[in-house]
N, C-alpha and C positions, 0 to 999 in steps of 0.2 A: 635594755633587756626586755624582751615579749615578755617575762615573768611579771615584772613591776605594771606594765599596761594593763596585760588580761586581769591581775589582780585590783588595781585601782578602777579598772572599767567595771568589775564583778560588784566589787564593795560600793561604788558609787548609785550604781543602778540599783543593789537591793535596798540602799539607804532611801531612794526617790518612793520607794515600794513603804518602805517603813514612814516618810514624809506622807504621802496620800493616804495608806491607811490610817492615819492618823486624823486628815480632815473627816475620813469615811465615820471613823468610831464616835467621833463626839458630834456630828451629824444625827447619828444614830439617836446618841443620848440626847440630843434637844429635839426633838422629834419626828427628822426624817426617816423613817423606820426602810424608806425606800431606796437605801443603799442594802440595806439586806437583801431586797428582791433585784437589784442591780450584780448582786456578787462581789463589792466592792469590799466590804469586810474578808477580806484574804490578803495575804500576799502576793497573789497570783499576778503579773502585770499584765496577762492576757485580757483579763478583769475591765480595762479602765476604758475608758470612753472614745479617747483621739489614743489610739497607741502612737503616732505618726509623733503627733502632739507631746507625748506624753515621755515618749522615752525615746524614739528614734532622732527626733531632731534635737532635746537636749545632749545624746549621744553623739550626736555629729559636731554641735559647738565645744563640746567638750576635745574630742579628737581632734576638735580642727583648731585651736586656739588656746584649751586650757583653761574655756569657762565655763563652769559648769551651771546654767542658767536651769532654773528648775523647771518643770512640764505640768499642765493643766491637764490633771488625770482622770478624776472623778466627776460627775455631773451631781450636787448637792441640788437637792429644789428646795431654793429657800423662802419658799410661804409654806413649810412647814413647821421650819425651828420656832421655836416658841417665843423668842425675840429678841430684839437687837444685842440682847449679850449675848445669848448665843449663838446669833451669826457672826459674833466679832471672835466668839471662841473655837468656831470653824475653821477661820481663817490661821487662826493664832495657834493651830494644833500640831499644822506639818512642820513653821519654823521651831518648834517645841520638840518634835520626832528625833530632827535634824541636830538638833541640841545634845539632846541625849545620846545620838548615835557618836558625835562630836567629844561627847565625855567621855566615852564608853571607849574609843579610838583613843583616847589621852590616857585614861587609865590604861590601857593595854600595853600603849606606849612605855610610860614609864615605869613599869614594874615590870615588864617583860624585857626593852631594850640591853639591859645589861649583860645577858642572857647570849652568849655563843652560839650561832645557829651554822659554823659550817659554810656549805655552799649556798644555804639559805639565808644568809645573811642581808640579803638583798631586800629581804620581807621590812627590815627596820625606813629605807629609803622610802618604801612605796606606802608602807604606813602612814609615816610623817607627812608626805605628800595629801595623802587620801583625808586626813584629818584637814590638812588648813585649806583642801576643797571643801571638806564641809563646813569651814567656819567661815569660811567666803560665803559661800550659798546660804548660810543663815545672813550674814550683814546682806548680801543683795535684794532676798526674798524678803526682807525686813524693809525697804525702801516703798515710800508711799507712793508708787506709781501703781496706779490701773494695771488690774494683770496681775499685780503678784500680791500675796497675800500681805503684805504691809499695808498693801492700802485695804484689802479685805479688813480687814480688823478696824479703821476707821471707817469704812464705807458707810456705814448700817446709822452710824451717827450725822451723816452730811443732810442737809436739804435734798430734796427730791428732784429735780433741776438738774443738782450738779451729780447726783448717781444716774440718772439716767444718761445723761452728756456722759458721764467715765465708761459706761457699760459699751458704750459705741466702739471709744476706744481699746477699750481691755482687751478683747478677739487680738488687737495687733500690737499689745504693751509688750512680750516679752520677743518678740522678735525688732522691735526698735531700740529693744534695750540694747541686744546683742550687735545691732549697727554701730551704736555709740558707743558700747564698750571695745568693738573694735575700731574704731576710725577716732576716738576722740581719748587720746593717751591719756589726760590728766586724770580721767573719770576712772579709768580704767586703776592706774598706776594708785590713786589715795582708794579704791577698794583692794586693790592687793595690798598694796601697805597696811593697811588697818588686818587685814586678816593675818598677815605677817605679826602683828606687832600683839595680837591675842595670841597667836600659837606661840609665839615667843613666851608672852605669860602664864601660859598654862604648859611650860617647858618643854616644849617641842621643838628642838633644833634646828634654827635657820636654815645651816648648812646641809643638813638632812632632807628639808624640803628642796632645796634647791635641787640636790644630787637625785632626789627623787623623782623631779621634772623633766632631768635632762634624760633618767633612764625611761620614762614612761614616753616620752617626748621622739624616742630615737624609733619606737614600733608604731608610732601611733597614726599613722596614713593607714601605715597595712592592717591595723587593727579595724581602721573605720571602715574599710572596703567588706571585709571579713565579717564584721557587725551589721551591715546593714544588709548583707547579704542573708544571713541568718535572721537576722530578724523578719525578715520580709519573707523569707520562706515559712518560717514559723507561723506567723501570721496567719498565711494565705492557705496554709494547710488546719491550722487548729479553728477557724471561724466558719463559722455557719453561712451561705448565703442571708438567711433573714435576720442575722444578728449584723451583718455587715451594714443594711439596709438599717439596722434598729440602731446600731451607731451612729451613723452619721444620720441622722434624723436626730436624733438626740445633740449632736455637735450644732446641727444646726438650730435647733431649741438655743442654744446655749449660747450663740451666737443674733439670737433672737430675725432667725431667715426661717418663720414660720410654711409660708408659702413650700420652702424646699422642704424642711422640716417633713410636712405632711407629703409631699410626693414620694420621699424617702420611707416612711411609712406604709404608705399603699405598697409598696414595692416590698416591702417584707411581707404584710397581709398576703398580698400575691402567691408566695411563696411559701407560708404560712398561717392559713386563714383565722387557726385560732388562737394567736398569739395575743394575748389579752393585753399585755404593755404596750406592746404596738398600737393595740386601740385606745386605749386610756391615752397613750401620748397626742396618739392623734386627735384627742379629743379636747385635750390639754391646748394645742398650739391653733385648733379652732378656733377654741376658748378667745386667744390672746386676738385673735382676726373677726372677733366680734360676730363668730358663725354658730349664732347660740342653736339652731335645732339641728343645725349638722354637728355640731357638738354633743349636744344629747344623744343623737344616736349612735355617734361613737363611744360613749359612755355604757349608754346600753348593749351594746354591742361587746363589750370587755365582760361587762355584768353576765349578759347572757352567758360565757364562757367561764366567766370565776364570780359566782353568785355569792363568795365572801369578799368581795373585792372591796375592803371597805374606802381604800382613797376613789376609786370610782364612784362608790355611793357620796361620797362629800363632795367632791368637784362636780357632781350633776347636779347637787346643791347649789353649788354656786350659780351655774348658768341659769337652774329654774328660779332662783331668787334674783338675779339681773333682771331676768323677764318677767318680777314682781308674780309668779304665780308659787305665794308663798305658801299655800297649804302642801304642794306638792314636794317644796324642796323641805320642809317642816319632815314629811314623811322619809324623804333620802336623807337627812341627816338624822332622824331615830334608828335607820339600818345601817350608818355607819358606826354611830354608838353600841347599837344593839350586837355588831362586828366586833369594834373594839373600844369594847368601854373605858378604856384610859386616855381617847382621844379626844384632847382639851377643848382644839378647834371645834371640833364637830361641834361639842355641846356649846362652844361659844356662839359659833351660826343659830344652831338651831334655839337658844336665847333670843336674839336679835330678830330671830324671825317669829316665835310667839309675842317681843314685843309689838315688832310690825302689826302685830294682827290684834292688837291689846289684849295679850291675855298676860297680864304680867304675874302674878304670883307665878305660875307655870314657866314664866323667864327666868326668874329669879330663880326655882333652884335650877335651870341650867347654867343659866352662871355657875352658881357654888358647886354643883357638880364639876365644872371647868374649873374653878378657882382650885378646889379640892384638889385634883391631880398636876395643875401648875397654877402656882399663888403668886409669881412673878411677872405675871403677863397684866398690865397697863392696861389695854384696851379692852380689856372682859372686866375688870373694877370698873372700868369709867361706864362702860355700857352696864353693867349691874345698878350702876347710880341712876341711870336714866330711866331704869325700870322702877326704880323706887322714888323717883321725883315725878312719875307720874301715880305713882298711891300716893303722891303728897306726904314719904315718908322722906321730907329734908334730910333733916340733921343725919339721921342713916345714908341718905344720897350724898350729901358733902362727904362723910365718915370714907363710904368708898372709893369718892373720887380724890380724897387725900391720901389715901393709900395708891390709887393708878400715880399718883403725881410721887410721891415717894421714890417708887417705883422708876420713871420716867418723867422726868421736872419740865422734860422738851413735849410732853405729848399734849397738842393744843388743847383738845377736844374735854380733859378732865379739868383743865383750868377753866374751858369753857362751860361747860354742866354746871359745876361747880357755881359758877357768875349767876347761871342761871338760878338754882335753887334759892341763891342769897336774894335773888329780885323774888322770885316769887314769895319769901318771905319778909318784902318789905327792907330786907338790909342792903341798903342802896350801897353805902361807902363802901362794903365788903365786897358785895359784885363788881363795884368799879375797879376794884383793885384787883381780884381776879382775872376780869376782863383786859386790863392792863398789860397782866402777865400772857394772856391771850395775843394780844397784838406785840408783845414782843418776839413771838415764836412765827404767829403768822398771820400779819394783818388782812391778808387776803382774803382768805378764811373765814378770818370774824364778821367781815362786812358780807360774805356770804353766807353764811349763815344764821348773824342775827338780823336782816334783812326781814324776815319771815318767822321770826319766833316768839311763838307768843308770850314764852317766858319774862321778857323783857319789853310788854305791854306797859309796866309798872313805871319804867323809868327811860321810857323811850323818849321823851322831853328833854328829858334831866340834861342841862349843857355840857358835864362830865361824856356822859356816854351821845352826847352829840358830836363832841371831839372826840371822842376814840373811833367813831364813826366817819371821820374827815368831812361832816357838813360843816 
């Protein structure tokens, strides 16, 4: 019955809608503020970044097989979130959306099922179905591969090595899913089973979903033809030429094809000369191609246009602070604070940059300013400590960098400070053991950095810290 398809294709797709708004909102809340000016907080799918991506080709696996493999909708920039928990809570928002939408189809289920619907009776079949597609697509999208948010949620915890090596692959994780879920039965067969065997539990009628497959299963060529037709009309009429251009520049951000990135950009500029995201992006994938003054003047460029632009004021921080002319990005990160004063980052830069230049009282309270609006971020304690172990305020420098570690047990650099303070105060044994905890996270690291530090002048003899050293 066409009834049962258009209905489970409807229900399916606004769920994918209620799955991404989902990464969008808690994005939001850790502090990418820039899915706001993206339009992603909507329901809207017009909204997302790859629509191709995002909804036409999950639509097509779905039509064409019955799996409904989720879509890469929103573009999150995450060196904004405030840190690895909340890039793992990004991740972990859509299969939670999905969850709920999943309840939500169960309760409906059984409290309405018993319920005589007539000619419409048909709604209970497509229900059932539409529910153990979504309990499918939470077990899949739970699976730690690159691509799909299972592994999103461990990502933020791996070595740097192995996220970088996954990010290469994640562009083509959910399309090799869909190869092996179709050509490799076994994979296929224990994730149906297993969604089989939860809607079972959550009393969803086997037989039900079956009968539900086979009615959705009997339109569902002609639906897809019908669907991509529509959607592609839709598309090509609701999109902007320089949002087309702003999209796929962004796809390619995301896919880290800077070079295209930026040509895709120009070509919105073109189009639209004062589109200020456009420039910020552009200035953004610069950034990543190490093109620090054509980067600036793409920054400035967005600026000129939205003179409150405050992620423009910070990331032009970043480049003039690369290019160590730190009085000036000192200055673009007081106008992004001075923009928005609840942005942690900012004030965490512009910290590390009054350290840089020794003005430390003046560091320290941008720290605490930073700490003040997020108390959870590791790397603005451990740097607060650094500003205080150079006042020779120790035990206050340990104090904070026990709390970065608290915080973050993995982040080298506060076990490292730490080491240090305990040498500049003559307590060898304590540094060494810090140090310790140091080369278990990243030996690398440590020999690069205590190399050169004068902290550990004290005990650079010492045969303890000769061996953690590998002499």
């Amino acid at each position: 019955m066409i009834q049962v398809a258009i209905f489970v294709c409807v229900g399916w797709l606004f769920s994918v809608c209620l799955h991404e708004f989902g990464h969008a909102i808690v994005a939001y809340w850790g502090g990418d503020t820039s899915v706001k000016d993206k339009g992603y907080l909507t329901l809207n799918p017009l909204k997302y970044t790859d629509f191709n991506l995002s909804l036409v080709l999950p639509l097509i696996f779905l039509l064409l097989g019955g799996i409904p493999l989720p879509g890469a909708a929103v573009y999150i920039d995450q060196r904004r979130l405030r840190s690895r928990w909340w890039k793992s809570a990004v991740s972990a928002a859509g299969p939670f959306a999905s969850i709920l939408v999943a309840v939500l189809l169960t309760i409906t289920f059984r409290f309405g099922s018993p319920l005589p619907l007539g000619e419409y009776r048909w709604i209970w079949p497509a229900l059932a179905f539409l529910t153990y597609l979504e309990i499918y697509v939470v077990i899949l999208n739970l699976l730690p591969i690159p691509g799909l948010d299972g592994y999103g949620i461990i990502d933020p915890w791996l070595p740097p090595e192995i996220q970088e090596r996954s990010r290469k692959f994640g562009q083509y994780g959910i399309v090799i899913l869909f190869i092996l879920l179709w050509f490799v039965e076994p994979l296929n067969r224990l994730l149906g089973d297993a969604a089989f065997y939860i809607s079972q539990m959550v009393g969803i009628p086997l037989g039900m979903v079956g009968l539900g497959y086979v009615l959705f299963n009997e339109w569902a060529k002609v639906l897809l033809v019908v669907a991509i037709a529509i959607a592609f009309a839709v598309r090509q009429v609701t999109r902007k030429p320089h949002e087309v251009w702003y999209e796929r520049g962004n796809g390619n951000i995301k896919g880290r094809k800077y070079e295209e990135a930026i040509a895709a950009f120009d070509q919105a500029i073109r189009v639209k000369s004062d589109f200020h995201e456009a420039w910020y992006m552009r200035g953004y994938a610069l950034l990543q191609l190490q093109r620090y003054e054509d980067a600036i003047a793409a920054y400035d460029k967005a600026i000129e246009i939205k003179s409150d632009y405050w992620e423009a004021w910070h990331d032009r921080g970043i480049v003039l602070e690369v290019l160590q002319r730190y009085e000036d990005a000192i200055a673009s990160y007081q106008k992004a604070v001075e923009i928005k004063p609840d942005f942690h980052l900012a004030w965490g830069k512009l910290g590390k940059m009054l350290n840089n230049l020794e003005r430390y009282e003046e560091a320290l309270s941008a720290y605490d300013k930073a700490i003040e609006i997020q108390p959870y971020d590791a790397s603005i304690w451990t740097d607060r400590g650094v500003a205080l172990g150079y006042l020779k305020r120790y035990d206050d420098a340990i104090a904070s960098c026990e709390k970065a570690i608290k915080i973050d047990p993995r982040y080298f650099y506060a076990w490292y400070n730490k080491a240090g303070c305990y040498a500049e105060q003559g307590k060898v044994d304590l540094a060494i053991e810090d140090l310790k905890q140091a080369v278990k996270i990243d030996a690398g690291k440590l020999k690069d950095c205590a190399k050169t530090d004068k902290s550990f002048d004290s005990i650079r003899d010492r045969p303890a810290f000769r061996e953690l050293m590998g002499e």
